[in-house]
Backbone bond lengths (Angstrom), bond angles and torsions (degrees), N, CA, C in turn:
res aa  C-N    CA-C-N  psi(-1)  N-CA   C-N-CA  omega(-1)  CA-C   N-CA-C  phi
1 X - - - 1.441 - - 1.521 108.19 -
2 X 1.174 121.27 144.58 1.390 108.78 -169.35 1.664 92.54 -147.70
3 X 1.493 107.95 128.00 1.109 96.06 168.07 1.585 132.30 -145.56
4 X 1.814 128.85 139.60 0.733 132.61 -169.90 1.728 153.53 -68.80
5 X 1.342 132.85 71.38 1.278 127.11 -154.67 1.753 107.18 -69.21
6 X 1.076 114.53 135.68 1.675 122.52 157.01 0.977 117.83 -100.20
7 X 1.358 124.30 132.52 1.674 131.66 149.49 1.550 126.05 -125.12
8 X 1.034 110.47 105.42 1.279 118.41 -154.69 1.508 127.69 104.02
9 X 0.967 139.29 -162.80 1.489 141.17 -167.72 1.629 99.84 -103.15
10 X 2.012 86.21 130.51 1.380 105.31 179.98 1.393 104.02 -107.48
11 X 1.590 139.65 151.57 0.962 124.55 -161.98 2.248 90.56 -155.88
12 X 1.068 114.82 70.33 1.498 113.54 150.07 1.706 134.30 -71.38
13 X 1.408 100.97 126.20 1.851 107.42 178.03 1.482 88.91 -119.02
14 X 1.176 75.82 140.02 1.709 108.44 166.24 1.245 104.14 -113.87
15 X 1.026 154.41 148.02 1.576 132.79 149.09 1.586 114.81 71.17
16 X 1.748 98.10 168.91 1.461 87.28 178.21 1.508 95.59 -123.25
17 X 1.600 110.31 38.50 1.516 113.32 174.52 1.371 101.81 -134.57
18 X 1.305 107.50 170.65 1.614 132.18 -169.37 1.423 113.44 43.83
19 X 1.529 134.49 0.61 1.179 134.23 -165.94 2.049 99.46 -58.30
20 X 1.563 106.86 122.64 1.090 114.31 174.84 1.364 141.16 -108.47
21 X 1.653 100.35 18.48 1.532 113.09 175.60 1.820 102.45 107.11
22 X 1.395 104.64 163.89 1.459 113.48 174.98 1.100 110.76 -96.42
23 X 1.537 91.25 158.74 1.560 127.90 -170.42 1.765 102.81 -107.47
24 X 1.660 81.25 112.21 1.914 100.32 -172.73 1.441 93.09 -87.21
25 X 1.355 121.44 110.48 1.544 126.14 96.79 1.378 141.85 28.62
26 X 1.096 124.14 -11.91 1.654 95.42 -154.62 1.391 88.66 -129.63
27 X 1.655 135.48 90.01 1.238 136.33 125.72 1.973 145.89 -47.71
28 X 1.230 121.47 -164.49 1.358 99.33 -172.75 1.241 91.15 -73.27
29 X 1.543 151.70 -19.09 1.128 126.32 -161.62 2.107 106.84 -109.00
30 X 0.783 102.94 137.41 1.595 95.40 -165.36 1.545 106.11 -125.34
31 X 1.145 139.27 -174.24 1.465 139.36 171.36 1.580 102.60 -56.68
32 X 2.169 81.50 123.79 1.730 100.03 161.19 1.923 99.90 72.21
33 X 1.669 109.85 19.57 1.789 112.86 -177.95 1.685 80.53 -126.96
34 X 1.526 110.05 149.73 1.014 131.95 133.34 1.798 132.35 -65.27
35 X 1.390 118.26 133.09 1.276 108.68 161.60 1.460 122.28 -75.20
36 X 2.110 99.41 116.28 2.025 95.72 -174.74 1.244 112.74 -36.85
37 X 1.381 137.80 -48.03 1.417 131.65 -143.25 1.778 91.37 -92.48
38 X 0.884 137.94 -40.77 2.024 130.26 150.70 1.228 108.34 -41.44
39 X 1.219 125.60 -53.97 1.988 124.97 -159.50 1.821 74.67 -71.82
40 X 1.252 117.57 -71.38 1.517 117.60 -147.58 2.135 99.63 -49.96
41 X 1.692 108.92 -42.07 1.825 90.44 -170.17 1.565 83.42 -68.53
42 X 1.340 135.17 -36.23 1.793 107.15 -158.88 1.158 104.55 -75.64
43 X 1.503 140.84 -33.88 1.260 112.07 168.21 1.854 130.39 -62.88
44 X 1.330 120.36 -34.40 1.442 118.63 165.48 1.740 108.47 -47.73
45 X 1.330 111.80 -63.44 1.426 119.76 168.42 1.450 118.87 -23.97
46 X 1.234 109.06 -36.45 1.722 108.45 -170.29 1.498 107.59 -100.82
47 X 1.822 106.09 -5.00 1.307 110.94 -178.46 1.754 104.02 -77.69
48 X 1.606 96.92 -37.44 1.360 102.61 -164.62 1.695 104.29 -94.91
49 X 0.927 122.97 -1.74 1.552 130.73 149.55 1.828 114.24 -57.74
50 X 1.325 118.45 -45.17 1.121 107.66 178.06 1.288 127.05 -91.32
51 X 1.496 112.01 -5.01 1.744 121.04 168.72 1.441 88.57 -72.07
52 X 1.925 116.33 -34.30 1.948 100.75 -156.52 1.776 96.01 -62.83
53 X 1.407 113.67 -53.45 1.731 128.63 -142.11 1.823 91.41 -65.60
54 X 1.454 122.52 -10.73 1.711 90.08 163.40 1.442 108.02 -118.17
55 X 1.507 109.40 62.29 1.924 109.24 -178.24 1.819 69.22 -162.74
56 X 1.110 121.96 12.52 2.126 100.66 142.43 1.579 113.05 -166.15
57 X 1.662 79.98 162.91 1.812 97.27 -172.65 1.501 107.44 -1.45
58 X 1.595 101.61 168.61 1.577 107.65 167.73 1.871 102.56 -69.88
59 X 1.299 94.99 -57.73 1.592 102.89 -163.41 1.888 103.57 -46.28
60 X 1.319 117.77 -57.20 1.583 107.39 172.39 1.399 110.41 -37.74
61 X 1.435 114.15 -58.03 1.557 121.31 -170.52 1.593 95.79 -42.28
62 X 1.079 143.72 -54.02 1.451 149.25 -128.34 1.518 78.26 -84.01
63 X 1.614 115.55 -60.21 1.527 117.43 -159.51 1.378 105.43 -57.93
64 X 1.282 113.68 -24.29 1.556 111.92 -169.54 1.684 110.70 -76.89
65 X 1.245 94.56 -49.13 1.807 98.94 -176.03 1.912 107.81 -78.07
66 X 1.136 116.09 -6.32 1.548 114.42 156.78 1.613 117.31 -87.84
67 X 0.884 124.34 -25.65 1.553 134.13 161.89 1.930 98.23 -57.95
68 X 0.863 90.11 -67.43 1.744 102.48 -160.67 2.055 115.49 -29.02
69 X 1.913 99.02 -27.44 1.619 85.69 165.86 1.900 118.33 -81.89
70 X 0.772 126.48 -17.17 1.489 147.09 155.92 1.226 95.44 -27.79
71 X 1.274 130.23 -55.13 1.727 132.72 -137.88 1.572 111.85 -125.41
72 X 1.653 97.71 12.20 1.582 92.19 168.30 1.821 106.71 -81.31
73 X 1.358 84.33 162.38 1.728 91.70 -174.32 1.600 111.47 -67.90
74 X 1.209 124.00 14.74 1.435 127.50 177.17 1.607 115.87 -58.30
75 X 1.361 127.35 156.25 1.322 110.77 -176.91 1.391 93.17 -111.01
76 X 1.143 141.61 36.65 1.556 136.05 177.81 1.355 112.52 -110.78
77 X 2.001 127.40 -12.93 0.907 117.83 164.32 1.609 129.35 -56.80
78 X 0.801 123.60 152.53 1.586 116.15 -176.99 1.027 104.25 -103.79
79 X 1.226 132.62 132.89 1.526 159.20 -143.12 1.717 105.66 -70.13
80 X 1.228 128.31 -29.46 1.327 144.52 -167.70 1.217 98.37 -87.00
81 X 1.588 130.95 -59.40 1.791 139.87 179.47 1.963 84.58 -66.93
82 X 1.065 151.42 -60.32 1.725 129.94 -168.88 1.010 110.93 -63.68
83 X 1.774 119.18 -25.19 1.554 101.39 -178.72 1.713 119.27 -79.98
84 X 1.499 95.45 -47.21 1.443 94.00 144.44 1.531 149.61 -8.46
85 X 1.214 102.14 -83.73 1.629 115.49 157.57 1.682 91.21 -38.86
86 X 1.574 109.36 -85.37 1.667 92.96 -147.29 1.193 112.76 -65.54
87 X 1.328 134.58 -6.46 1.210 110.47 154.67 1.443 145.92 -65.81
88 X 1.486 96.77 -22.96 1.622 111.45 164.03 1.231 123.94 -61.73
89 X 1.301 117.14 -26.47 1.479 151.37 -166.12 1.879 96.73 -69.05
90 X 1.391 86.33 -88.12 1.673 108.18 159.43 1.614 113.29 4.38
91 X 1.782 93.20 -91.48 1.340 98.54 176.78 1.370 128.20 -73.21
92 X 1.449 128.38 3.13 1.714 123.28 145.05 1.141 110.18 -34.92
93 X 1.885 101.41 -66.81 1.530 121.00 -154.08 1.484 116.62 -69.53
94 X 1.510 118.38 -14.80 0.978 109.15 -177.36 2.130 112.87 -107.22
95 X 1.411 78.38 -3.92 1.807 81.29 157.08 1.605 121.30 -74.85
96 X 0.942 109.12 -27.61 1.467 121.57 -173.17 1.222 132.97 -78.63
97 X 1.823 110.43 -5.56 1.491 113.75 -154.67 1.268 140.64 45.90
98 X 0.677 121.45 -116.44 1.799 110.44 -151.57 1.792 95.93 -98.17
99 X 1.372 125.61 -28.82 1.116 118.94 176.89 1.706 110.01 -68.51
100 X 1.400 114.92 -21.53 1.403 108.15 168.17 1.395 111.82 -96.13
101 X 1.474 129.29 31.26 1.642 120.48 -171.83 1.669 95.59 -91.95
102 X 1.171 130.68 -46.84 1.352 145.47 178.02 2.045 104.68 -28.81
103 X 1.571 102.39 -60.48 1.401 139.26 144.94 1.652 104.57 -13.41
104 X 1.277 91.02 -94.90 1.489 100.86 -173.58 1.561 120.31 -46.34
105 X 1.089 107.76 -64.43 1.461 116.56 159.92 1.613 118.04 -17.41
106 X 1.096 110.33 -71.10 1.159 121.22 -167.16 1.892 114.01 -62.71
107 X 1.237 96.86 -28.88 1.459 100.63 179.29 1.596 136.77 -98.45
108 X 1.838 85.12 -4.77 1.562 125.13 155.09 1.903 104.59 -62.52
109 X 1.080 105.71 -51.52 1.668 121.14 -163.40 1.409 72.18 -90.81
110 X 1.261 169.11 -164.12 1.299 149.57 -69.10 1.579 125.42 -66.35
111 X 1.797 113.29 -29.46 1.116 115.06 146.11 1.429 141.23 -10.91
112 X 1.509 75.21 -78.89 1.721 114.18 174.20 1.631 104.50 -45.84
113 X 0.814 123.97 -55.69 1.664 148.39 -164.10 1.925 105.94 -66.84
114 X 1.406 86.11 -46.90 1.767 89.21 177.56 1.240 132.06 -90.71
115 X 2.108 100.60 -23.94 1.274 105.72 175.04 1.413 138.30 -92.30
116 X 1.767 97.93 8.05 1.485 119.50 148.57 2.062 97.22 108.24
C-alpha cells in the first residue's frame, strides 16, 4: 500500500488535452505542520501507551517505549517507521485483552487517519 501526502500544489498532465488547472493543496496542515486531529489521537495514544507499559512484561514494555519516538506528532517521521511503531503497538495491545482494547482502538483511529 503506498501512500501519498501533498502539501502544496499538485499538478499531473496526461495529454496535451483537457488539462484543467491544478489542484491546491493547502489545508490546515501545510509544510513542516502537523494535522491537529493526528497530533491530538498521537498524543492521547502515548497517554494510553503509558497506563499499557506497567500492565505487561518488561520485554513488551521495551517494545513500547522504542515505538514511542515514531509517534510523536512531528511531521518528519516517515509514514512507513509510524506505521511500524503502531503496528507493534497493536499487537502488545491485543495480547493483553481488554486492558489493551483502549490501545488498540486508538491505533485503529490513527491508521485510519494516515492511510487516507
Amino acid at each position: 500500500m503506498t501512500s501519498n501526502y501533498y502539501y502544496g500544489d499538485n499538478v499531473n498532465m496526461h495529454g496535451g488535452q483537457g488539462n484543467t488547472g491544478i489542484v491546491r493543496n493547502y489545508g490546515a496542515a501545510g509544510a513542516g505542520q502537523q494535522d491537529p486531529a493526528l497530533a491530538s489521537a498521537l498524543a492521547e495514544l502515548n497517554r494510553l501507551i503509558g497506563e499499557l507499559r506497567t500492565r505487561v512484561p518488561a520485554p513488551d514494555a521495551q517494545l513500547l517505549d522504542d515505538s514511542l519516538p515514531a509517534l510523536t506528532p512531528d511531521a518528519d517521521v516517515p509514514a512507513q517507521q509510524r506505521r511500524g511503531a503502531l503496528m507493534a503497538i497493536a499487537g502488545i495491545a491485543s495480547t493483553v485483552g481488554t486492558v489493551g482494547r483502549p490501545v488498540a482502538e486508538a491505533v485503529r483511529a490513527i491508521i485510519g487517519m494516515i492511510s487516507g
